[in-house]
C-alpha atoms as an extended CHARMM CRD file, in Angstrom:
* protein
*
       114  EXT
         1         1  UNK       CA             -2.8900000000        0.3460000000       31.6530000000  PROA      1               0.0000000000
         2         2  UNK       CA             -1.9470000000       -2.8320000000       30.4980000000  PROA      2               0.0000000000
         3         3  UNK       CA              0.9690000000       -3.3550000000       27.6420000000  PROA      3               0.0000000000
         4         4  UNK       CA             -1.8130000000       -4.4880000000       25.1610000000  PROA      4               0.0000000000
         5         5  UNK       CA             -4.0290000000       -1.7270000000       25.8510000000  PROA      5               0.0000000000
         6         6  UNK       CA             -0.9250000000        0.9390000000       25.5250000000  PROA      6               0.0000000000
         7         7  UNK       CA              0.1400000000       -0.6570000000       22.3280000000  PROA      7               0.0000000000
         8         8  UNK       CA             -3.6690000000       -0.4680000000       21.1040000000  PROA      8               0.0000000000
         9         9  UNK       CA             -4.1240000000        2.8580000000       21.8790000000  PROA      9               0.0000000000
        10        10  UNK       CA             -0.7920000000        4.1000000000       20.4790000000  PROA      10              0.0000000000
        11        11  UNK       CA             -1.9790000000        2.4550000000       17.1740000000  PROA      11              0.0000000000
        12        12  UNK       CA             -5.3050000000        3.7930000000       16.5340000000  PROA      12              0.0000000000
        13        13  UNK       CA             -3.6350000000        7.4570000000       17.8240000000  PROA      13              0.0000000000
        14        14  UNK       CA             -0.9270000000        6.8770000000       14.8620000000  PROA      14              0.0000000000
        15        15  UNK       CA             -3.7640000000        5.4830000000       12.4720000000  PROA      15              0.0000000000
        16        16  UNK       CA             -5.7810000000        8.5340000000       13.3190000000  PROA      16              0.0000000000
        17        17  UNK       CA             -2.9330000000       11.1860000000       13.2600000000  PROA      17              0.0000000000
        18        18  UNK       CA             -1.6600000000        9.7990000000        9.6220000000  PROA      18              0.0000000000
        19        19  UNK       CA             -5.0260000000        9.3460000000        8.1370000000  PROA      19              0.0000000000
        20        20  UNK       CA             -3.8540000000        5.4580000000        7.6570000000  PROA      20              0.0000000000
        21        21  UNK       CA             -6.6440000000        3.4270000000        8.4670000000  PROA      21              0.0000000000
        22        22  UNK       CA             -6.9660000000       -0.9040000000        8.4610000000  PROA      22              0.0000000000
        23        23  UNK       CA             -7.6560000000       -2.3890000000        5.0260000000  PROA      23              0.0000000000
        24        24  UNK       CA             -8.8610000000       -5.6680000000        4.2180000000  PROA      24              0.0000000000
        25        25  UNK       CA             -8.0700000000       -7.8100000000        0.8540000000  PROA      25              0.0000000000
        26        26  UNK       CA            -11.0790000000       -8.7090000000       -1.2490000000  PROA      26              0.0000000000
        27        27  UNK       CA            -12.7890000000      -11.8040000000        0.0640000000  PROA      27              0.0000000000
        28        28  UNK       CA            -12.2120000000      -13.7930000000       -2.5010000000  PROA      28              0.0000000000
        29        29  UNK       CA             -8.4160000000      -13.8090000000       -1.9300000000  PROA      29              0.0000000000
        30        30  UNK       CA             -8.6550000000      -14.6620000000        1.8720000000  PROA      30              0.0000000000
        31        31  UNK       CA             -7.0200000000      -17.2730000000        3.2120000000  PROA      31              0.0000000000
        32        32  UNK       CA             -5.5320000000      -17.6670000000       -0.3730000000  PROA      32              0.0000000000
        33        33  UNK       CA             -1.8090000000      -17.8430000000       -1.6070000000  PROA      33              0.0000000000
        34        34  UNK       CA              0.5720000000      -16.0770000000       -4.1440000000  PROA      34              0.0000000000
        35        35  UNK       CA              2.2260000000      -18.8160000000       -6.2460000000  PROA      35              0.0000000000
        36        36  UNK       CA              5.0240000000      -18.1420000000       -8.2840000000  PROA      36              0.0000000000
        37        37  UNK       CA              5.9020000000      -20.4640000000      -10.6660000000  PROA      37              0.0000000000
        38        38  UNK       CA              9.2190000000      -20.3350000000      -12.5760000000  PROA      38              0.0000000000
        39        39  UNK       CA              8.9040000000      -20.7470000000      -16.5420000000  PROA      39              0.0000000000
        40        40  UNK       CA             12.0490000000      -22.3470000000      -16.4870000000  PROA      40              0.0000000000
        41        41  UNK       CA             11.8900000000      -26.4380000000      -15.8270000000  PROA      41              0.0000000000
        42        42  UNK       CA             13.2720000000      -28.0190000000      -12.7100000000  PROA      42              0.0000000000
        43        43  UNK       CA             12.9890000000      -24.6210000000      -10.5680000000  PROA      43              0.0000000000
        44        44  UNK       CA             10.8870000000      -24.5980000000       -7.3730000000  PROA      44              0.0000000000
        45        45  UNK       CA              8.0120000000      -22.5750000000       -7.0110000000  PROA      45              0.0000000000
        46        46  UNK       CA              7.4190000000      -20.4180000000       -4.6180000000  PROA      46              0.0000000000
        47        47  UNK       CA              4.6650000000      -19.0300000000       -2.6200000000  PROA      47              0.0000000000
        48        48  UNK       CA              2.8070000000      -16.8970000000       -0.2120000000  PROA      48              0.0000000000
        49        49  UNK       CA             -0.3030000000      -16.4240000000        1.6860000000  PROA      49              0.0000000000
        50        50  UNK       CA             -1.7280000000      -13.9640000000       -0.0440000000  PROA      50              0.0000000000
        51        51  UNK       CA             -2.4370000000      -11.4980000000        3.2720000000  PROA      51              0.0000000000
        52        52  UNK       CA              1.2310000000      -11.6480000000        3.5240000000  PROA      52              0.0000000000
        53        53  UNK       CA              1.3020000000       -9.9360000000        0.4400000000  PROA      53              0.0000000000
        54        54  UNK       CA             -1.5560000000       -7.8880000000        0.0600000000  PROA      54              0.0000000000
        55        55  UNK       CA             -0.0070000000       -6.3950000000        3.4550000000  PROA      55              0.0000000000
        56        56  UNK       CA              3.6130000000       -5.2690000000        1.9890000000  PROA      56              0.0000000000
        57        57  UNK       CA              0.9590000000       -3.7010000000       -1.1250000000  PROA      57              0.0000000000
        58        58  UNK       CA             -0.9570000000       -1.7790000000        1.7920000000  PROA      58              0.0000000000
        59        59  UNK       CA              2.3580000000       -0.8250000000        3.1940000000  PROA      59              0.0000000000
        60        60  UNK       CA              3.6690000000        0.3710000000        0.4480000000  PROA      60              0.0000000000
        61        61  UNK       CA              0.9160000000        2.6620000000       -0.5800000000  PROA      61              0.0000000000
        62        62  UNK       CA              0.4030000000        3.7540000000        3.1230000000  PROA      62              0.0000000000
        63        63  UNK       CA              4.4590000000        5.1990000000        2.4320000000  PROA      63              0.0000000000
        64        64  UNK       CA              3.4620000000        6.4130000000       -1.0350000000  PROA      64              0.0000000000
        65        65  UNK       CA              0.5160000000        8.8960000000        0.4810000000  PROA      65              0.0000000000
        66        66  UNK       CA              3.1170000000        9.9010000000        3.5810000000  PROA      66              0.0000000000
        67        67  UNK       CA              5.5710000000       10.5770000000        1.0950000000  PROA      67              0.0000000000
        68        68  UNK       CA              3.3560000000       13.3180000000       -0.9130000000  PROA      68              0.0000000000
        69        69  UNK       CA              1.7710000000       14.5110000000        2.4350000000  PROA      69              0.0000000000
        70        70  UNK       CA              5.5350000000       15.2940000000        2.8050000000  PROA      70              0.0000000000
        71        71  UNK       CA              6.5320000000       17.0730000000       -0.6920000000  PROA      71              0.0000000000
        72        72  UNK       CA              3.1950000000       19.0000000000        0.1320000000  PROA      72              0.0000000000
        73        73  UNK       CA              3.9980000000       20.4920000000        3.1700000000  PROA      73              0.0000000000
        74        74  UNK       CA              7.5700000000       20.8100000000        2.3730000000  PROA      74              0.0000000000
        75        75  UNK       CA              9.3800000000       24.1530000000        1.7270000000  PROA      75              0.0000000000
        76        76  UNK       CA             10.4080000000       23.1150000000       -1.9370000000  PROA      76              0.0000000000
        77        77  UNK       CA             10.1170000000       25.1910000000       -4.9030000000  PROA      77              0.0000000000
        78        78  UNK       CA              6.9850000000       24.6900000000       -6.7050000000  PROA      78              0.0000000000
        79        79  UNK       CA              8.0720000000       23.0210000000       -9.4500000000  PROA      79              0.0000000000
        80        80  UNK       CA             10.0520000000       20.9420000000       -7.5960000000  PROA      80              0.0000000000
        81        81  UNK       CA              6.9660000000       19.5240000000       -6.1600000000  PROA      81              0.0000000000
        82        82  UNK       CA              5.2140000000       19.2760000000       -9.2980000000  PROA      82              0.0000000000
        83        83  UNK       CA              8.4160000000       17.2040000000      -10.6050000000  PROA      83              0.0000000000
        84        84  UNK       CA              8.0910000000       15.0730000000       -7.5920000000  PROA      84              0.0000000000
        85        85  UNK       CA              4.5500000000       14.8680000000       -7.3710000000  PROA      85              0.0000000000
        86        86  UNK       CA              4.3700000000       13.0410000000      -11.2110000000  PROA      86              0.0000000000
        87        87  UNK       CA              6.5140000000       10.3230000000       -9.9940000000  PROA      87              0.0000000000
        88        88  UNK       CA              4.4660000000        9.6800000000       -6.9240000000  PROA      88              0.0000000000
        89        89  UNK       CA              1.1970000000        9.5270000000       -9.4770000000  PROA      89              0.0000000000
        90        90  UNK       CA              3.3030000000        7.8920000000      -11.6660000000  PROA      90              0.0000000000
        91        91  UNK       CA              3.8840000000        4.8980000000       -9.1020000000  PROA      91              0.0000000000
        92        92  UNK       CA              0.2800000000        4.6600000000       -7.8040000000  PROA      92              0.0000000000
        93        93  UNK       CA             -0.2800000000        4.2770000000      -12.0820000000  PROA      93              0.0000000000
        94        94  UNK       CA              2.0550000000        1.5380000000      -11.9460000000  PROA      94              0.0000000000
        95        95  UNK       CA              0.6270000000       -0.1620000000       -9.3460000000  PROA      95              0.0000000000
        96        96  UNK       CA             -3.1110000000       -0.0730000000       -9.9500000000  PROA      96              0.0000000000
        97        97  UNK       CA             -2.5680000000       -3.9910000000      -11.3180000000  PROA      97              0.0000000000
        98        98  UNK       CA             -2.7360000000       -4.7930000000       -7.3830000000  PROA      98              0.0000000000
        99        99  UNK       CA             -6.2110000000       -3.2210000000       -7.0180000000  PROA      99              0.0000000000
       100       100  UNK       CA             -8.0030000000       -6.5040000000       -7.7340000000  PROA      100             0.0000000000
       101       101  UNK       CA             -6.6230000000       -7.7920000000       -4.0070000000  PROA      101             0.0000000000
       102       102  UNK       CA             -8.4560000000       -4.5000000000       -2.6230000000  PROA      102             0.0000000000
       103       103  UNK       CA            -12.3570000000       -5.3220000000       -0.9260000000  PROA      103             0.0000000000
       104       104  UNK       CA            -13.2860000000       -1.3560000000       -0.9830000000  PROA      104             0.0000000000
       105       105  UNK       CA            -13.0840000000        0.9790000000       -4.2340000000  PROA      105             0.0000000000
       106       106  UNK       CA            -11.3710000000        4.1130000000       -1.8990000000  PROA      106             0.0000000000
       107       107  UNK       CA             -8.5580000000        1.4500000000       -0.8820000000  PROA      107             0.0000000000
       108       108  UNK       CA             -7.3460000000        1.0060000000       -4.5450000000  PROA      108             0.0000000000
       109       109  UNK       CA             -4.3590000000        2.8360000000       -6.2850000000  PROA      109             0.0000000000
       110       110  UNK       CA             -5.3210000000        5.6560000000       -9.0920000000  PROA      110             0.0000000000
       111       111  UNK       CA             -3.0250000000        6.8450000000      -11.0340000000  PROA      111             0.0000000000
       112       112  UNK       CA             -2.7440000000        9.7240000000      -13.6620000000  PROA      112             0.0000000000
       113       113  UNK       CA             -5.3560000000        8.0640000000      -16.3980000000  PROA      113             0.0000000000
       114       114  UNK       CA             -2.8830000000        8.5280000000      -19.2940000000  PROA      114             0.0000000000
């Protein structure tokens, strides 16, 4: 077995085992940048292809849902997980303004609905 083929197989065994599976940004942002653009005159811009982006989102929500997979099978107290369980909803919440880069509805943060 080659080194490409291990490193292939080791991924879709890890994608598999953690439920994490590829996503892909919605097609109108392919190929596309993030521009930041400073308010304040004589500052440089500065910007990033948006897959670059849309990737550390992805990444970040991937840790998010291994996080509470981990509070849930954890030996805490109950409420403890409760407790811990609002701020994980609470950050999906705060980060549902990304879902317009997601292609597929079940890709896309939900939070609480307060």
């Amino acid at each position: 077995m080659s080194a490409v083929d291990f490193e292939t197989l080791l991924r879709r065994v890890i994608r598999e085992e953690t439920g994490l599976t590829p996503v892909a940004p919605a097609e109108k942002w392919r190929g596309g940048d993030l521009v930041l653009r400073p308010g304040k005159p004589g500052v440089q811009e500065k910007s990033w292809p948006i897959e670059t982006f849309f990737h550390k989102v992805v990444m970040l929500r991937n840790r998010l849902r291994t996080l509470e997979q981990q509070v849930n099978a954890s030996d805490l107290p109950d409420d403890q997980k409760v407790k811990i369980q609002s701020y994980i909803t609470g950050c999906y919440g705060s980060l549902t303004s990304f879902n317009v880069l997601f292609a597929d509805e079940e890709d896309k943060f939900v939070g609480s609905g307060e």
